[in-house]
C-alpha positions in Angstrom: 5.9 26.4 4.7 2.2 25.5 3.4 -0.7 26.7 5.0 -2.9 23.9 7.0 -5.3 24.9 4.1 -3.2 23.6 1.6 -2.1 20.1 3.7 -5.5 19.2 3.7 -6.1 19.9 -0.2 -3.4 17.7 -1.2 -4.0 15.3 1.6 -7.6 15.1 0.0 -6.3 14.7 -3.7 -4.4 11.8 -2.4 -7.2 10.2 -0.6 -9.9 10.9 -3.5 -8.2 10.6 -6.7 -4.6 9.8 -6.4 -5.0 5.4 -4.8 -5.6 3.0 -6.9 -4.5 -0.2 -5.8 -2.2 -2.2 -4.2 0.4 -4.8 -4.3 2.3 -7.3 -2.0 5.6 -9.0 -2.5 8.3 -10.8 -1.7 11.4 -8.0 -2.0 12.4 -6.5 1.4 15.3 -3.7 0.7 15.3 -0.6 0.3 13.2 1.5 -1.8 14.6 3.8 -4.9 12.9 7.0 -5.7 12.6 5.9 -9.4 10.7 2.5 -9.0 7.8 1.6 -10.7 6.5 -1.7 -9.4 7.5 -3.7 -5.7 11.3 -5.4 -6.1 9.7 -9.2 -6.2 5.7 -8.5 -6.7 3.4 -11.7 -6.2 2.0 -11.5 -9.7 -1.1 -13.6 -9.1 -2.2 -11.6 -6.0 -3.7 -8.5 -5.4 -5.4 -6.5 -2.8 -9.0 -6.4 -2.4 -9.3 -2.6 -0.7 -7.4 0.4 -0.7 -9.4 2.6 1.1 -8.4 6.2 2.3 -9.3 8.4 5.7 -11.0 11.6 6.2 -10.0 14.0 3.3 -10.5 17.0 6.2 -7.0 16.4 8.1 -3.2 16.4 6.5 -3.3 12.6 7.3 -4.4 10.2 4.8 -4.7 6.3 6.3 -4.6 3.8 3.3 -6.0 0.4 4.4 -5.1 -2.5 2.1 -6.8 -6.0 2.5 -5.3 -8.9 1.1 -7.2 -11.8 1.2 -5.0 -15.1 1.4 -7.1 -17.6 -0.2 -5.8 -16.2 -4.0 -3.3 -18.5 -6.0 0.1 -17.9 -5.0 -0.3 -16.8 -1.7 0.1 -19.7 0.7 3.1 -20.3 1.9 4.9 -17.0 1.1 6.4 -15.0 3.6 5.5 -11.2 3.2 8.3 -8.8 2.6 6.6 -5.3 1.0 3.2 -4.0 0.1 3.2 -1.1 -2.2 0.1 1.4 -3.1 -0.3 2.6 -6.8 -1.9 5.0 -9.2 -3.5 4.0 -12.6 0.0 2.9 -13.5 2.8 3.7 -11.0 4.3 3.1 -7.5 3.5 5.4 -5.2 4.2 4.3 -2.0 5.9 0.9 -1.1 6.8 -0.1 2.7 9.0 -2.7 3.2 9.5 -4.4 6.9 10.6 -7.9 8.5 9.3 -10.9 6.9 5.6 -11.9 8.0 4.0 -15.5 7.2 3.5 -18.1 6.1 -0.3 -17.6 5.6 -2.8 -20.2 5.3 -5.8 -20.0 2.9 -8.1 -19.1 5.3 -6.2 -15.9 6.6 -6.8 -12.2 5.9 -3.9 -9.7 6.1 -4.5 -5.7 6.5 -2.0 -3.2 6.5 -2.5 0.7 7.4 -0.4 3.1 6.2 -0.1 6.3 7.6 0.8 9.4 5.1 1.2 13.0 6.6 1.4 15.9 4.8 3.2 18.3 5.8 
């Protein structure tokens, strides 16, 4: 067991240093412990915000905004988002299909990561 002091140190890492930005995509199975990138990533889009929760707690909400007026996005239906580092996946959620989307539309997901 870790201390609560601990939970919220790395909790607070995670929220401060640790996002970097996010993806969406197409892919819906299953995620493998050694991927790098979303299964079918919409190349063309990207998410606007990844923004983190109060560093004090062991829970760290990510909020990513995806605008859909970028190339590429009308039309699709939404399979996976995925949060990343300066260069890796570090968290990807996959879940049933969502969309189409118009131009005008504006997606947010939450995430919810607990440390325990």
């Amino acid at each position: 067991m870790i201390t609560e002091k601990l939970q919220n140190l790395i909790a607070g890492h995670i929220a401060s240093s640790l996002i970097d930005s996010a993806k969406v995509g197409l892919g819906g199975n299953s995620t493998f412990p050694t991927q790098t990138d979303l299964d079918v990533p919409l190349t063309s889009v990207s998410a606007v915000s990844a923004a983190t929760n109060d560093a004090n707690s062991n829970v760290v909400q990510i909020k990513v905004t995806v605008n859909c007026n970028q190339a590429g996005m009308t039309g699709q239906v939404l399979r996976e988002v995925g949060v990343f580092d300066s260069t890796d996946l570090v968290i990807r959620q996959n879940f049933d299909g969502i969309g189409p989307f118009s131009s005008n539309d504006t997606l947010e997901f939450f995430i919810l990561l607990e440390v325990e």
